[in-house]
N, C-alpha and C positions, 0 to 999 in steps of 0.2 A: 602644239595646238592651243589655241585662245580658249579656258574655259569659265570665260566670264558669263558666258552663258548659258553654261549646263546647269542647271539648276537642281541635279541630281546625283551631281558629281561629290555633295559632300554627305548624300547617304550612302552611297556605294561605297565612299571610300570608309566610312564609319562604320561598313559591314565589311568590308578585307582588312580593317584595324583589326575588329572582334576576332575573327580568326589568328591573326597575327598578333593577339594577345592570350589568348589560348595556347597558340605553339611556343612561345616565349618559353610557359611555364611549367608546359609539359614534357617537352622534348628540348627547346632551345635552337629549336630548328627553324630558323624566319631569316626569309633576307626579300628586299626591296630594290626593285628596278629603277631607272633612272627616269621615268617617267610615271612612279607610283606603283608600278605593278606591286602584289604581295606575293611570294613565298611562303605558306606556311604550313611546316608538317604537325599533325596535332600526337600521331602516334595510332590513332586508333584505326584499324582496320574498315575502314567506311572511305568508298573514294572522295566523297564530297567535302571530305574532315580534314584531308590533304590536296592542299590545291593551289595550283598562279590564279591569282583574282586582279585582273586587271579593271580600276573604275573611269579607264577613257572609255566617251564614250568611239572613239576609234581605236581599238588596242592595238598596238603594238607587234605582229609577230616578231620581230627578231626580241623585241624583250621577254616575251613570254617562253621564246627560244632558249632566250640566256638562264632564266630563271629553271627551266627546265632541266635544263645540261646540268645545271650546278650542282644537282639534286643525283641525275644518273650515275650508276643504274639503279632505277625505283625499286624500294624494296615492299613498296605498300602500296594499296590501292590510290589513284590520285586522278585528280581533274583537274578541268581546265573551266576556271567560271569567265563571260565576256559579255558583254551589257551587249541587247539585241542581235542582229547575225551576226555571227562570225565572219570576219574577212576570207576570201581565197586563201592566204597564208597565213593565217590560224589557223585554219583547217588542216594546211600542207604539215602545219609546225604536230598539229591535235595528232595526224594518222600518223607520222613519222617513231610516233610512241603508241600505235594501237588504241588509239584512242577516237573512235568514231559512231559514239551512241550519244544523240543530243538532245537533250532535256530544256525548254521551255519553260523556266518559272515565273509566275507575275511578279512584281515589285509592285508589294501594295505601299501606300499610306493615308495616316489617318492625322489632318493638317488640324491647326492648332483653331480654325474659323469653327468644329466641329465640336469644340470645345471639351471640360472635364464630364465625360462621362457618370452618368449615375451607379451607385453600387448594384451590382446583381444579385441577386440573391434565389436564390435555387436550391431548392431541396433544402439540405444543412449540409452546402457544401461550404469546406473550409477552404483558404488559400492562405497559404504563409511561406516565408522566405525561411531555406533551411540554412543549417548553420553547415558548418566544414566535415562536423563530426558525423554527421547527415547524408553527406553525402554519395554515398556507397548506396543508403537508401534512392535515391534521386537518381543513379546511374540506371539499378535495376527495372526502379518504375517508367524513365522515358524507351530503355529497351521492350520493358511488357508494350508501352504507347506503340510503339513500331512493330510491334509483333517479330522482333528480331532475337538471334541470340544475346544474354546477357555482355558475353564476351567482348561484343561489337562495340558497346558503349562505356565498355570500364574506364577509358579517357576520365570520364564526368566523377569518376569518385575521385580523383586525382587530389587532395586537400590543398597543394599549391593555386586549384584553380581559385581558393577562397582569395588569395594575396592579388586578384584582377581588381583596379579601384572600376567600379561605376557596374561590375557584373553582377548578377544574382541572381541564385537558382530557385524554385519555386514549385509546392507538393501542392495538390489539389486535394485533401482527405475527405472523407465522410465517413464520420464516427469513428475518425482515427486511422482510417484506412486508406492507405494514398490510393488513388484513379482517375489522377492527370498531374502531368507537370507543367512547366514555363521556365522560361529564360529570360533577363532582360541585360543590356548590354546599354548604360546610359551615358551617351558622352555631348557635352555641350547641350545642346534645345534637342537632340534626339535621341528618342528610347527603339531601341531595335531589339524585338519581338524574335525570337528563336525554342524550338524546340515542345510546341506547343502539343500534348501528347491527351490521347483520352484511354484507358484501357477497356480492351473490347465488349465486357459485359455489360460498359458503363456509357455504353455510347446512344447519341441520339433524344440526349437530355439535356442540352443545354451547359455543359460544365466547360466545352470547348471555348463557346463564347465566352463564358463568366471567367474563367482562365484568362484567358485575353485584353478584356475590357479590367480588371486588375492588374493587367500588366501595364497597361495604358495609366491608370490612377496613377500605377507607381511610377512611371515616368514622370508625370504632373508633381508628383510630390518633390522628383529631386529636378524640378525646374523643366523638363525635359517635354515641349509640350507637343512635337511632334513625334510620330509614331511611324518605322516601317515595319514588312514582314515580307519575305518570300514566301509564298501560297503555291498548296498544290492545286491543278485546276477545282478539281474536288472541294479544297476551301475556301476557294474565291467567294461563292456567292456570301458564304456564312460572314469574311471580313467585310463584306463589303455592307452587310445587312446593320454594322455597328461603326460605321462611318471610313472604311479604308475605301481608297479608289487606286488602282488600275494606272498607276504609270508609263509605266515600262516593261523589258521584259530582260530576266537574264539566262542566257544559254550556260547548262554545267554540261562537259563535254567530258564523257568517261568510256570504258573500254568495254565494250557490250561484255552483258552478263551473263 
């Protein structure tokens, strides 16, 4: 396929990189199809953390196939990410492994004509980038973000993930006391926005946003001057309230819960 014209083909693939730099360093477990697809097992018990992330926008079944097999039999939960519907035979390939609950996420972004955002400032909330030593702390608090067990996310304390050039993790504190986190994943002109957490006593103030429009800044600072994020429906309006728009969409295809 000719993708001189996908114009979104170099954020998707700059989001199955991220993952595929993540699995590098925690598992070693990544491999790459002949037409892009990613491979990437991260380790942690969350299907979407292990997954084929194909960035055509027409995938491939027999690659997401191949990429699949290589991997059987799964010993962890895993998915199948596909930019808009899935073909008949992605699906054939998706049920073949039980795999038939499909999740809709927006592909936001926030394009560079939008320009550097103003600092937020909210309450006394703090935002900074944690170091390696830190991050056992950062693992716990994006699990409180998700109302999940701790267990689910211990990936994130991993201190190999500090050795990812262009990654960085990020505590939301007030008065010291983490209650939200961020991700940012910087490669080339874009910053891609992951992992954006608020914990539940602390919700509904503003810190989601101010989280975010920081993670944006920090883009801009290391050159990086557009911004994507997968949103749940839930957070669309809030991205979109601070300049993302509604791209695309991408299907995660997991094995009902």
């Amino acid at each position: 396929m000719n993708h001189t014209n996908d114009s979104l083909r170099a954020v998707v693939s700059a989001y199955a990189a991220t993952f595929e730099e993540v699995a590098a360093v925690t598992t070693g477990r990544t491999r790459r199809g002949p037409q892009g697809a990613v491979l990437a097992i991260s380790g942690a018990p969350i299907a979407s953390l292990n997954a084929v992330i194909s960035p055509s926008l027409e995938s491939s079944g027999d690659e997401i196939a191949a990429l699949a097999a290589s991997e059987s039999p799964w010993e962890l939960p895993w998915s199948i990410h596909v930019r808009g519907v899935p073909s008949p035979h992605v699906r054939e390939v998706a049920a073949r492994y039980g795999l038939s609950r499909f999740e809709r996420q927006p592909l936001m972004v926030r394009r560079p004509d939008q320009g550097l955002p103003t600092e937020v400032a909210v309450d006394a909330l703090r935002v900074r980038a944690v170091p390696v030593d830190e991050l056992d702390l950062y693992a716990r608090t994006v699990a409180e973000g998700f109302e999940a067990p701790h267990e689910l996310f211990r990936a994130f304390a991993n201190p190999s993930l500090g050795k990812i050039d262009g990654v960085s993790f990020y505590l939301a504190e007030l008065d010291g006391l983490a209650v939200g986190t961020g991700m940012t994943a910087v490669s080339g002109d874009l910053t891609g926005i992951f992992n954006i957490t608020t914990l539940p006593g602390h919700r509904r103030r503003g810190y989601g946003r101010a989280v975010t429009m920081e993670m944006v800044r920090a883009g801009f600072a290391a050159g990086a001057t557009t911004a994507y994020l997968y949103a749940s429906k839930m957070g669309e309006p809030v991205y979109e309230s601070v300049g993302f728009r509604t791209e695309e969409y991408l299907t995660v295809i997991t094995a009902p819960s």
